[in-house]
N, C-alpha and C positions, 0 to 999 in steps of 0.2 A: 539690705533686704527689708530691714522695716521701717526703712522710711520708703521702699518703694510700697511693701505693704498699705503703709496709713493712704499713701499715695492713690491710689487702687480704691479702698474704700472710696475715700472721699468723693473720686470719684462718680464712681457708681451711687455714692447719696445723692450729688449731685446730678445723675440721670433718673434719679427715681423722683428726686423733687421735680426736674421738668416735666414728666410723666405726671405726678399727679398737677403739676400747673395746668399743663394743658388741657389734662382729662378736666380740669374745674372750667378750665375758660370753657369747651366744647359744649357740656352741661350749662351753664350759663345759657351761651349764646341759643343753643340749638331750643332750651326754654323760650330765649325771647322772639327768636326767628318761630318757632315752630308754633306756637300758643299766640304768638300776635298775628301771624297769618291765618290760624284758626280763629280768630277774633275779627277779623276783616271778614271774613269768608261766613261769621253767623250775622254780621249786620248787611252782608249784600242780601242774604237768605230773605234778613226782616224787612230789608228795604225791596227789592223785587218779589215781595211774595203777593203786591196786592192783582188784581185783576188787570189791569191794563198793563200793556209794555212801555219801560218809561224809554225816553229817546236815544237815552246811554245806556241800551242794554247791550251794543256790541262793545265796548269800552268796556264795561266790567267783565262779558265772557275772556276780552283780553286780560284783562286785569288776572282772572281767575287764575287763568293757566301760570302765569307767574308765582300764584298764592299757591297753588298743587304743588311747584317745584321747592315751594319755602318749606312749606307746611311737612312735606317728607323729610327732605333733608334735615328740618329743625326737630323731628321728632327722631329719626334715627340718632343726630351727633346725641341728644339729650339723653338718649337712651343709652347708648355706650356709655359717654361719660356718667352718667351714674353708677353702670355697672362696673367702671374701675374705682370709682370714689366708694362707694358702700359695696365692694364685694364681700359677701361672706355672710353679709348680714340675713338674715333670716327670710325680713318681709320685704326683698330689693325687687324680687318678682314678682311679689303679689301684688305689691302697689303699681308696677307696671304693668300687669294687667287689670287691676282696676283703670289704670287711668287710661289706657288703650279699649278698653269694654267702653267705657263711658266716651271716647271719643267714634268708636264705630256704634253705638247705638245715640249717636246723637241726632238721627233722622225722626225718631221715636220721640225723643223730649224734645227738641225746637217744634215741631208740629203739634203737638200737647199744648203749648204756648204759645200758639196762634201762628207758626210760620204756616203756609200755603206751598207747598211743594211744587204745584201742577206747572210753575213758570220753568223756565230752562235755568236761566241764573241761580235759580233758587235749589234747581237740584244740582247745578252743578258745583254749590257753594257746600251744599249736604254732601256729596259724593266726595268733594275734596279733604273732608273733615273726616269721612269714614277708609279713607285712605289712609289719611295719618295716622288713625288710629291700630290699621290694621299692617303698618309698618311697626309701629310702638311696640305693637303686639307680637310679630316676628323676632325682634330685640329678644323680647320678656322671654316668650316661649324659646328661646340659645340661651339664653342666661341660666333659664331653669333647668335642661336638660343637661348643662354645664356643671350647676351646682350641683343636681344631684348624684350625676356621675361620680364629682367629686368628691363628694358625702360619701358612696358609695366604697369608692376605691380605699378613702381614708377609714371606714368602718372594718373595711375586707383585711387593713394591713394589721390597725391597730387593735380591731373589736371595740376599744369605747374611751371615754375621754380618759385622760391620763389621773382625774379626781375620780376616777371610777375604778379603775383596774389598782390598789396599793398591793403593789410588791413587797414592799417591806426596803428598808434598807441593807444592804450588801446583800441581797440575793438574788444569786448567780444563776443562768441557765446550766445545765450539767450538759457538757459535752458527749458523756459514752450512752445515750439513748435519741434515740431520734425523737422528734414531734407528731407522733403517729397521727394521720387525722381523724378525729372523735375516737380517740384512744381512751384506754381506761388510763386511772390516774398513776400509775408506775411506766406508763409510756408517754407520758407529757413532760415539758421542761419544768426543769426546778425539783423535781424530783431527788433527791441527795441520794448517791447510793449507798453512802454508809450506812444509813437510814432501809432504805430499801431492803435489802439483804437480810434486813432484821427482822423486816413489819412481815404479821400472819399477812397482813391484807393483798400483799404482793403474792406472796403463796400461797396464798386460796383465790388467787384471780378474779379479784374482786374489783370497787373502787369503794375511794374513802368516801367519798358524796352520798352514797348509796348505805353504806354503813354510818356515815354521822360522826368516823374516828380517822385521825389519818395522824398523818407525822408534822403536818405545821399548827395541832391543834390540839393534840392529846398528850402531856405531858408523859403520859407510861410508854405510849412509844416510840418514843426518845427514848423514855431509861430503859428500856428494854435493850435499844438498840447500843447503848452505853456502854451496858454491863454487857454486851455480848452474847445476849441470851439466846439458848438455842430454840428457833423456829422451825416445828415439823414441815418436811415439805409434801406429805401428800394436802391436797387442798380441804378437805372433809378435817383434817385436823388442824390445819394452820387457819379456819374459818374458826374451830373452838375454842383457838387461840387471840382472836381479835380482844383486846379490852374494852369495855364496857362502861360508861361512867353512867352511873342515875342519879349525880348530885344534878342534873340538867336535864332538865324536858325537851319535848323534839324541835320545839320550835327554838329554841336557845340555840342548841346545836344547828339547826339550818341558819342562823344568825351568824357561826362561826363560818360555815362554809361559803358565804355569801363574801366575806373578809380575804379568804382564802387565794392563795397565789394560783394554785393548780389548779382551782375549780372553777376562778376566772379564765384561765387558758381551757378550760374546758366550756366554757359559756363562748368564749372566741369560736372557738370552733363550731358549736351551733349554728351561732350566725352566721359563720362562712356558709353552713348548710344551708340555713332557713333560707338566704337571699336569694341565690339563684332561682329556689323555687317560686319567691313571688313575684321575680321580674319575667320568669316565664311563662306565671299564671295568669299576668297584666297583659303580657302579647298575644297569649292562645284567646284569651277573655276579647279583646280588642278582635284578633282576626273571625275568631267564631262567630260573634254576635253583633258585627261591624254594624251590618243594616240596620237592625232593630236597637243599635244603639243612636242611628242618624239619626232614627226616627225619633227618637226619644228626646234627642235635643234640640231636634226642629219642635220639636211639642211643646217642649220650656220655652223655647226663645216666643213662641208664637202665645203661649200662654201668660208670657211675661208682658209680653204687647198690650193683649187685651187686656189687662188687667191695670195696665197702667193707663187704657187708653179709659177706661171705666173711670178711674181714681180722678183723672182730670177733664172728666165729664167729657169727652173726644171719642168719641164711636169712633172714627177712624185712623184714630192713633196708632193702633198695631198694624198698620197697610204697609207701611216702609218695612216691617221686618218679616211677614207673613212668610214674603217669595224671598228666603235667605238663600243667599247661592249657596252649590254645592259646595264648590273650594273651603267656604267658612264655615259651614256644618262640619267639615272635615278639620279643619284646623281648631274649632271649637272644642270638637271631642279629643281632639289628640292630648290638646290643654287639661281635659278635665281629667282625662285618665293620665297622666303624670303630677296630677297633682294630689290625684288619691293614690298613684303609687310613692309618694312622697312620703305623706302621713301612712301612708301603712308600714312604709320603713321605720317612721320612728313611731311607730307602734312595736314594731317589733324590737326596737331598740330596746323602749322603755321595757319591756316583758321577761328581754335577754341579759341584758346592764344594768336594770334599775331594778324590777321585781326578782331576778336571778330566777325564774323559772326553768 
């Protein structure tokens, strides 16, 4: 059995190294196919952008269509195979839409720099360039709606990195109470019933977070619960029963509760809250305000034009991007708004895991 075991491993390491072999070769290659075809495709731009048609301009439209089929192809393998080589990594999407932005607005800057678009060759060498780009850009945009899912899902099980939530050593969930959701703190796990039984704070239906005193933090209610002390149960008495420390100011004690096993599993719980409401705030926001949201990003792209076409003295630098198709205002915005529902997530990370609010 375990030599069939090692057997097994081995393996499967050895399917995960051809995976990543190949995932490197596909990045490589689809780099040099896809960016040398884009590199043919901006010296056909420079070479057919003068005035006259040179005598091989049917020769290069043929050429072109070859250069289209590299140019996708190389920017898609490139784009996978990155996204198996640096999964996980933070800025794997953001640089593929950098570099997807910057190959579909490449009409914008080779014109700036003297390209001439009005010939055919020339746009047809621009239009192949902002194809790749807007393949690249399809990759990035599954990649990110991937990882954040991901993010997502991992947030929802765990609540937060495993250097954030300290349990403590040997402490055990308590099996005889359920995980109530957004329960007070004698309905969440880890809760100790010997403990419990004992604390006013359970019998005056409180929580310990809210009071500043609990059972993984207050040494008297332990010995309370030690010595088997007897806890009133009407609630009005077993609140005048909680202890009290004033060797500690309030901020000390929220210091302790932040440490805390059960006030972490109470901070889980938030977020299981918080999130659905902001991914249903990003969709109703998104579906409400759809239109005047196009518009708003045809107004940047079109302001970014002119602005650029200003900086390099080219009045008519922002022409190529004025008349942006719909589809790409569409797929532009869909980008923007998951990228700020990104950062609002770890916003709320940081607020719920980090600041313990």
């Amino acid at each position: 059995m375990q030599r069939g075991s090692g057997s097994d491993r081995g393996i499967a390491e050895a399917f995960v190294d051809f995976l990543s072999g190949a995932a490197r070769f596909i990045f490589y290659l689809g780099m040099l196919v896809g960016f040398g075809s884009a590199i043919f495709c901006i010296y056909y731009a420079f070479t057919f952008s003068g005035g006259g048609a040179p005598a091989n301009e049917a020769q290069a439209l043929s050429n072109l269509e070859l250069f289209q089929k590299l140019t996708v192809s190389g920017m898609i393998s490139a784009g996978v195979g990155a996204s198996y080589l640096f999964w996980g990594e933070e800025l794997l999407s953001a640089l593929l839409l950098i570099v997807s932005g910057l190959l579909y607005f490449s009409p914008l800057i080779l014109t700036s720099v003297g390209v001439n678009s009005s010939t055919k060759v020339a746009q047809s060498a621009l239009a192949i360039i902002q194809t790749g780009g807007m393949a690249l850009g399809a990759v990035a945009i599954i990649v990110l709606v991937f990882d954040v899912a991901n993010r997502v899902r991992l947030r929802a099980q765990q609540g937060s990195k495993a250097d954030q939530l300290k349990y403590g050593k040997g402490v055990k969930e308590e099996s005889d109470r359920q995980n109530v959701f957004l329960g007070k703190c004698w309905q969440l796990p880890f809760c100790r019933k010997f403990v419990r039984e004992k604390c006013p704070i359970y019998h005056a239906r409180r929580t310990c977070w809210k009071e500043q005193v609990g059972c993984m933090c207050e040494e008297q209610v332990i010995r309370d619960a030690m010595e088997n002390k007897v806890i009133p149960k009407d609630a009005v008495a077993a609140a005048a029963a909680i202890p009290r420390n004033n060797r500690l100011t309030a901020s000390q004690k929220f210091d302790r509760c932040k440490q805390c096993v059960i006030y972490n599993e109470h901070q889980k719980h938030k977020y299981r809250a918080l999130l659905p409401s902001i991914v249903i705030g990003f969709i109703v926001v998104y579906a409400v305000f759809r239109i005047p949201l196009l518009s708003l990003t045809s107004g940047v792209v079109n302001a970014m034009g002119q602005m650029v076409g200003k900086l390099t003295f080219n009045a008519s630098g922002g022409d190529s991007v004025r008349n942006v198709s719909a589809p790409f205002q569409e797929l532009l915005l869909v980008c923007l708004m998951i990228i700020l529902l990104t950062y609002s997530l770890k916003v709320l990370e940081h607020a719920i895991f980090k600041l313990k609010l």
